[in-house]
N, C-alpha and C positions, 0 to 999 in steps of 0.2 A: 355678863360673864363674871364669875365671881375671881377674885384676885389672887394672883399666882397660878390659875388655871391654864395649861395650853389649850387654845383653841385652833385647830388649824383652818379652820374656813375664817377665820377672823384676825384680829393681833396681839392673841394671847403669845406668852415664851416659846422660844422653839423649843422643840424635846430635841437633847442632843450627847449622843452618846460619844465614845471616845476607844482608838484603837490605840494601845500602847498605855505610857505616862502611869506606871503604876508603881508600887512600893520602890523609893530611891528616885523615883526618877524627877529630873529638876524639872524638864519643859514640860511634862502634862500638869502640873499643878501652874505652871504658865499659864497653861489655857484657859484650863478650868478656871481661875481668877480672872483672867482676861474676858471669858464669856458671863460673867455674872456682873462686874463694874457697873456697866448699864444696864442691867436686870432685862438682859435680852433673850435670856435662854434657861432653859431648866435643863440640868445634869442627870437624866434616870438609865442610861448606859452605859454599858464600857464592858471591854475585853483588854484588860490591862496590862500584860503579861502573857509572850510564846508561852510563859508554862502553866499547864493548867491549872492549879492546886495556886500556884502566886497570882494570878488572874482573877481569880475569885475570892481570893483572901483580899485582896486590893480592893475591890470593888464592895467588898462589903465593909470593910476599912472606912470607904467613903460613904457610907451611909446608903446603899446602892441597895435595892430590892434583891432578893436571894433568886429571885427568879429572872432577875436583868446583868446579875453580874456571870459576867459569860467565859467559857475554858477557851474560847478561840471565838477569832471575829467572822469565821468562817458560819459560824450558831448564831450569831450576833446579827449578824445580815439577814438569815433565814428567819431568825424568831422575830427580829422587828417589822420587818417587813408586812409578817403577818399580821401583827396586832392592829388593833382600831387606835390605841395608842403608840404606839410605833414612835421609833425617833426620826426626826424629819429632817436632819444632818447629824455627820459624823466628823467629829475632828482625829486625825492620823497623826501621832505625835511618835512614830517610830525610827530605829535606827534608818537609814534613805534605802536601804535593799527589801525594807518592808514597807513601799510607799504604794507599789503600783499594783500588788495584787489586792492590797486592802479597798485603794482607789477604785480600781476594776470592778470587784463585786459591792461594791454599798451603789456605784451608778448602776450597774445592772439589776438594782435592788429596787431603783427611783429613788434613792438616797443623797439628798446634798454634802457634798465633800468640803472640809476644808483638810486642807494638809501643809505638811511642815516642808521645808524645800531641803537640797534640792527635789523637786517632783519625783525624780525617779534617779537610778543609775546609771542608765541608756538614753539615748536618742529615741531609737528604738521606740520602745516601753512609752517615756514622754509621746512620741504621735498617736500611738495607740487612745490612750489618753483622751487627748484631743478631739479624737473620732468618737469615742465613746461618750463624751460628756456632751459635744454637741448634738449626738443621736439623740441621748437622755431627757435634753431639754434640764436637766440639773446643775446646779449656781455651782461652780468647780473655784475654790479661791487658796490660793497658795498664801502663806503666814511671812511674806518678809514685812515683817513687823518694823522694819523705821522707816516704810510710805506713810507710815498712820500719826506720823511725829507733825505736830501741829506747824513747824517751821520749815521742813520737808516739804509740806502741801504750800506753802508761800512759797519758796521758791519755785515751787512747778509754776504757781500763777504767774511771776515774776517774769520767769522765760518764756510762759505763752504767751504773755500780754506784749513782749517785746519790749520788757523793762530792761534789760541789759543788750539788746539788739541783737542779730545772728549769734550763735556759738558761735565759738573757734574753738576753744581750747575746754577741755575735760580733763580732771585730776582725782582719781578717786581712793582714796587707802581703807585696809584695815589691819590692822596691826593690835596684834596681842603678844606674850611670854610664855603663858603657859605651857608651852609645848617644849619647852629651851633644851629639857632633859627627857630623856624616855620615861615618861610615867604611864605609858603604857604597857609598860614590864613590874609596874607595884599593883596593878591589881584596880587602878583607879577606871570605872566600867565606860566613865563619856570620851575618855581617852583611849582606850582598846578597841571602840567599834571605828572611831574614828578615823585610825589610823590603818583600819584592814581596807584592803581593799575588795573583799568580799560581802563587807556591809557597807561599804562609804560609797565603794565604785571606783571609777578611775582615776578621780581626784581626790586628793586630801585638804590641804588650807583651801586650793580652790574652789570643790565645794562647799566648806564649813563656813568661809568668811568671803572667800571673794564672790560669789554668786550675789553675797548682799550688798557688798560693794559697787559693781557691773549692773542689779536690778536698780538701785540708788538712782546710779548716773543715769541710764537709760529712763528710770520715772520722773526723774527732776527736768531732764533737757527735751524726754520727747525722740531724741535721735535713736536712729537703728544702726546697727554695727556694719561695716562692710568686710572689714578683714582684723587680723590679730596679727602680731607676731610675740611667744612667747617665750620667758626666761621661766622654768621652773627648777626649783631644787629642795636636795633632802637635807638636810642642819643636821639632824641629829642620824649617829651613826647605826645601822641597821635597819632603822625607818624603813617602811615600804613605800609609802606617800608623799610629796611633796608636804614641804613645811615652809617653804615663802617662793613667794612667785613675783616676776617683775611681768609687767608685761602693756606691750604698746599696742593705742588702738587707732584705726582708722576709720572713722562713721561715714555714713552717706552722707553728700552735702558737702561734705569738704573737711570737717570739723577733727581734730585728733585729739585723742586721749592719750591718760598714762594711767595704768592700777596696776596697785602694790597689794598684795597681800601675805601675811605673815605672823606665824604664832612660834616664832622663836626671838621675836624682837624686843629683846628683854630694856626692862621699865617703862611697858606698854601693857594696860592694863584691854581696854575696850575702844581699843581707837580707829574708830569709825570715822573719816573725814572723805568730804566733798567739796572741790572748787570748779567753779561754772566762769568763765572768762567768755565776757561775747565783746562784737564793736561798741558797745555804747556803755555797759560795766560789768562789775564783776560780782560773785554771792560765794560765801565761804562759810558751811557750817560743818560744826564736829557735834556726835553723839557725845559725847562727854560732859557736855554744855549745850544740850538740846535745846531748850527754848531760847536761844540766840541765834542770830542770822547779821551776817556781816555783810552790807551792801554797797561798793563802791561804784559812785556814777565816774565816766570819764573825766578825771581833771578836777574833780572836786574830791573832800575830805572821803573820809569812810565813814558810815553811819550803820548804826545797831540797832537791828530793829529787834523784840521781846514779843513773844508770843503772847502775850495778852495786853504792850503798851503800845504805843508809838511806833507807827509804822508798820501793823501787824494788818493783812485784810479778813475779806471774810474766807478764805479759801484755809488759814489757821484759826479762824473761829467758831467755824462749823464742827471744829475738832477738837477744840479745848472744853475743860468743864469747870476749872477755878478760876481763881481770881489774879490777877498778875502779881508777877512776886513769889507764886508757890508752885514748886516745878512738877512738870509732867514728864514721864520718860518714859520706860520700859515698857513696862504694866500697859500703859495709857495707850501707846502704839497699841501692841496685841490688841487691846481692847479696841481703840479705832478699826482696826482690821474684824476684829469681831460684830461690831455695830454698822458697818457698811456692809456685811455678807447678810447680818439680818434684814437689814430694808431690802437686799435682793429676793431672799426667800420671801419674804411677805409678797412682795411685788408677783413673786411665782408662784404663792397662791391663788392665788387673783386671776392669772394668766398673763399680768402686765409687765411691761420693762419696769425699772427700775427710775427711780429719778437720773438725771443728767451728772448729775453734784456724786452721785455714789462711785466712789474710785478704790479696787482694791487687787490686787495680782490678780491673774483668773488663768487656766490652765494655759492658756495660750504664751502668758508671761512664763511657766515652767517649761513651755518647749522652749524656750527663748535661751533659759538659762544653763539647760542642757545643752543643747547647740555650743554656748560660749565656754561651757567646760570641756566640751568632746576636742573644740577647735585649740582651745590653751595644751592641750594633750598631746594631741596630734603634731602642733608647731612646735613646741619643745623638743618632742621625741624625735623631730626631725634635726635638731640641733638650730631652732628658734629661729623659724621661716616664717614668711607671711603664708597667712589659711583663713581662708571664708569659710563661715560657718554654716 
C-alpha cells in the first residue's frame, strides 16, 4: 500500500468527511486537528456551512476537492456514498438541533458517525439513534473529549480495580464566566446558538457543560443514575436558558452525588473538576491541571500521581504520547477519542469487535446524557423534585 493511501479493505487512513466546522467556527478545526495527531484519518469531505455558497467556500478553503466540497450534507451523504472512494465516517460538529438528522442519514448511508454532544435535543430523537446505528452495524461515537485525558482513564482503572473500595460519594463541577453578561445580544455566534432554545434545546449550561461534567462522573465511577433532584437558573436577565444549575444525585448501589454547573461563575475560566470518594480512598482531578491525579488512601498522606511518572498505569499509557513533564490536554483528548473510534472502524472492516482496551462514548452514552438533561428539566420545572430519568 503506498503511503498516505486510504485503503479500506486494509489499515490505510480513514476517508473522513465533516458536517458543520466551517469558516469561524472554533470546534470543527478541533477535530480536524484532533483526527490527524495520529495520522489516523484523511480529511477529503465536508458540507461546512447551512449556507450554501459558505459551505463550499469553506471547504475549498481547506484545500477540499471542488467536487467533495458540498452545499448541504444532505449531497454529501448521497455523493459519498456512491463513490468507490467514499468517506467511511463523518464527524458532525453542528450547533446540537443539527445533530440527529445529519446522524440519521450518513447511518442510513452505512457511514460511520462521530458527533459532538449533546447527541441530539430530545430524548426522543437520541432512541431513534440508538435504533438506527445498531441496525446499521455503524461505530456511532459521541466527542466528550476529557474520557480521552490520560489521568481520566487511571482513574477509571483505579475504581475498577477497587483501588479506593465501593463509591459513596460523587462530586462533579464545571464552571466557566463567559456567560456573566449577555453576549448573546453583541453578535458573538457560540453564544447565540447556545442560548436559544431552538438550537441548544431544552437546556442551556446543562447541556453545554454539565452533560460533560455527569458523562465524567458516570465514565470514571462506572455507576448509573437512579434519580436527580434539580436546582436550575437563569443569571443573567432575559436569558432564555439556564445559566447555572445545582443539582443532587442518587446512583444505584447507594452512592450520592453533587454537580454544579455554571457559566456565569466569574474567575472561572475552564473549570472542569471531579472527586470520587469510596471506603478505602479518595481521587480528585481538575482539567485545568490534567495530567495530575490526586490519590488519598485511608489514613495515609495524599500522593500525586503524573501521567507519565510515578504512579501512572498502563490504562494512562495507552493514551499518552510524550514524555513526562510535557503536558497533554485538549487537543490530546479529542484526539484520543479520535484514535480509539479508528481501531473501531478498522476492526469493522474486518467484520471484528474491536480490542477490549478501546473505550470511547458510543451512542448509547448520548441517550444517557439526554435522559439526564430531560430529567434536570423536568425536576426543576417542578420546583427541584426527585425524577428518574
Amino acid at each position: 500500500m503506498v503511503e498516505g493511501r486510504s485503503d479500506a479493505a486494509g489499515g490505510g487512513r480513514i476517508r473522513l468527511g465533516m458536517v458543520g466546522g466551517g469558516q469561524g467556527a472554533f470546534i470543527g478545526a478541533v477535530h480536524r486537528i484532533a483526527s490527524r495527531i495520529d495520522d489516523q484519518y484523511e480529511f477529503v469531505a465536508g458540507a461546512l456551512s447551512s449556507q450554501k455558497k459558505r459551505a463550499i467556500a469553506s471547504g475549498l478553503e481547506l484545500g477540499l476537492a471542488k467536487d467533495r466540497a458540498y452545499g448541504s450534507y444532505e449531497e454529501m451523504a448521497r455523493a459519498e456514498a456512491a463513490r468507490e472512494d467514499g468517506i467511511e465516517a463523518v464527524a458532525i460538529v453542528t450547533p446540537n438541533h443539527m445533530h440527529a438528522g445529519p446522524a440519521t442519514t450518513f447511518l442510513k448511508a452505512g457511514i460511520h458517525v462521530i458527533c459532538d454532544k449533546p447527541m441530539t435535543t430530545t430524548v426522543a430523537e437520541a432512541q431513534a439513534l440508538v435504533k438506527l446505528a445498531k441496525k446499521s452495524g455503524r461505530v456511532f461515537a459521541l466527542t466528550h473529549n476529557y474520557t480521552g485525558y490520560p489521568m481520566v482513564r487511571q482513574a477509571r482503572a483505579m475504581v475498577a480495580d477497587g483501588t479506593i473500595g465501593k463509591v459513596r460519594v460523587v462530586q462533579a463541577e464545571y464552571a466557566q464566566d463567559w456567560l456573566t453578561e449577555r453576549v448573546e445580544t453583541t453578535g458573538q455566534k457560540q453564544a447565540a446558538w447556545r442560548t436559544d432554545p431552538k438550537k441548544s434545546g431544552a437546556g442551556g449550561a446543562i447541556g453545554d457543560i454539565g452533560t460533560h461534567a455527569y458523562n465524567l462522573a458516570c465514565f470514571v465511577t462506572g455507576l448509573e443514575l437512579e434519580s436527580l433532584c434539580a436546582d436550575m437558573s437563569i443569571s443573567a436577565r432575559g436569558r432564555k436558558l439556564d445559566d447555572n444549575d445545582n443539582i443532587l444525585l442518587r446512583f444505584k448501589g447507594g452512592a450520592r452525588g453533587m454537580l454544579w454547573a455554571s457559566q456565569v461563575a466569574v474567575g472561572n475560566e475552564n473549570a472542569l473538576r471531579l472527586r470520587v470518594y469510596g471506603t478505602k480512598g479518595g481521587l480528585e482531578w481538575a482539567q485545568e491541571e490534567p495530567n495530575k491525579l490526586w490519590y488519598t488512601p485511608f489514613g495515609q498522606p495524599k500522593q500525586l500521581l503524573t501521567r507519565a511518572g510515578a504512579g501512572a498505569g498502563e490504562a494512562a499509557a495507552r493514551v499518552s504520547r510524550v514524555p513526562s513533564g510535557h503536558p497533554e490536554g485538549y487537543l490530546e483528548g479529542f484526539a484520543n477519542i479520535y484514535t480509539e473510534v479508528a481501531q473501531a472502524i478498522r476492526s469493522a472492516r474486518s467484520g471484528r469487535k474491536p480490542p477490549k482496551d478501546v473505550v470511547f462514548p458510543t451512542v448509547e452514552d448520548g441517550l444517557v446524557g439526554m435522559k439526564f438533561i430531560e430529567a434536570a428539566v423536568k425536576s426543576s420545572g417542578k420546583g427541584a423534585v426527585w425524577v428518574k430519568p
